[in-house]
N, C-alpha and C positions, 0 to 999 in steps of 0.2 A: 504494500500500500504506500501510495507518495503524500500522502497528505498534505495535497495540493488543491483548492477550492476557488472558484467561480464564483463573484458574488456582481449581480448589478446592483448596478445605481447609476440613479439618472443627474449625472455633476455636468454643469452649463450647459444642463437643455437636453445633455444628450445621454441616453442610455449605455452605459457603458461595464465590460467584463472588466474586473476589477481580479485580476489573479492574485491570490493571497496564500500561503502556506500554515502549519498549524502549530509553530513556532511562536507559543503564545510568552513575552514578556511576565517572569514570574516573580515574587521575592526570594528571598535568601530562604527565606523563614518555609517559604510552600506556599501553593495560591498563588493568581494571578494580583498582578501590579495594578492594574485599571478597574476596568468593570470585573462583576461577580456575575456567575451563571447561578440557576437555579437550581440546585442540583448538577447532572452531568451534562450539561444544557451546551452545547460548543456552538450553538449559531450566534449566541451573543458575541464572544468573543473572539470569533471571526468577524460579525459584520462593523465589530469595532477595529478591528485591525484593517479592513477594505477602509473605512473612514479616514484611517492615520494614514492610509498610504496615498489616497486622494490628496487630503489637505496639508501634506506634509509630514507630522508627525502625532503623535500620542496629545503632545501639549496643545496644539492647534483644534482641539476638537474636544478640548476641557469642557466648556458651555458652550451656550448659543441658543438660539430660539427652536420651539418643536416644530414650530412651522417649517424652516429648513430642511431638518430631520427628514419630515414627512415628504416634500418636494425631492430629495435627494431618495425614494424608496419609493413614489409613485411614479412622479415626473409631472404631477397637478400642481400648478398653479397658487400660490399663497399670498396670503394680504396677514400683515399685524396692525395692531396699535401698540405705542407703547404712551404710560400714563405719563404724562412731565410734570404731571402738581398733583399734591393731595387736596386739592380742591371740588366741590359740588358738581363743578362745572365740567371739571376733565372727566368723573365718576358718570358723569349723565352722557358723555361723550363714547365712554369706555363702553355703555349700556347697550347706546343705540346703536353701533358699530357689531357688538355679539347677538343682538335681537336680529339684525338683518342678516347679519352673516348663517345664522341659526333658521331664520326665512327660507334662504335660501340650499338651506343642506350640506350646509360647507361642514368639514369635520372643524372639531372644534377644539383648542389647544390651549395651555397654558402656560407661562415661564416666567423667570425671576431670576436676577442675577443673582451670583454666590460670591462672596466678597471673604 
């Protein structure tokens, strides 16, 4: 066996094999370095490994919005907001933005930076 794996993703539009190995980054200690599977789960930890080889590395794909995420694994199209004030007026903004976007069927997503 070469455990060797295919993974698409659709990066600038365009659908793309993303050849990745299963040479998973681990600690010293045992267990992987990044994400955790559930169980003996290895799709996570490949399609995190396709991401780092896209975007560059491991660190480059620390955060970011799920919207991306989702656009990079379907190839649909995404719209965000993000909130600039904790005020009335951005909240009613933030509202009518998720009521249409929920009108219209869009999946629907959510994020927060990690500081």
């Amino acid at each position: 066996m070469l455990g060797i794996y295919g993974i698409y993703l659709c990066y600038n539009g365009i659908f793309q094999e993303i050849i990745v190995d299963d040479q998973i980054p681990c600690q010293l200690q045992g267990g992987p370095v990044f994400s955790r599977a559930n169980g003996n789960e290895l799709w996570v930890l490949l399609l995190e490994k396709a991401y780092a080889k896209i975007y560059g590395s491991y660190h480059k794909i620390e955060s970011g919005l799920a919207s991306c995420a989702l656009k990079d694994l379907t190839g649909a199209p995404s719209e965000y907001f993000i909130r600039k004030a904790e005020t009335l007026k951005d909240a009613d903004l933030c509202w009518e933005f998720l009521e249409k976007h929920d009108r219209m069927k869009y999946i629907l997503t959510a994020s927060s930076e990690t500081n």
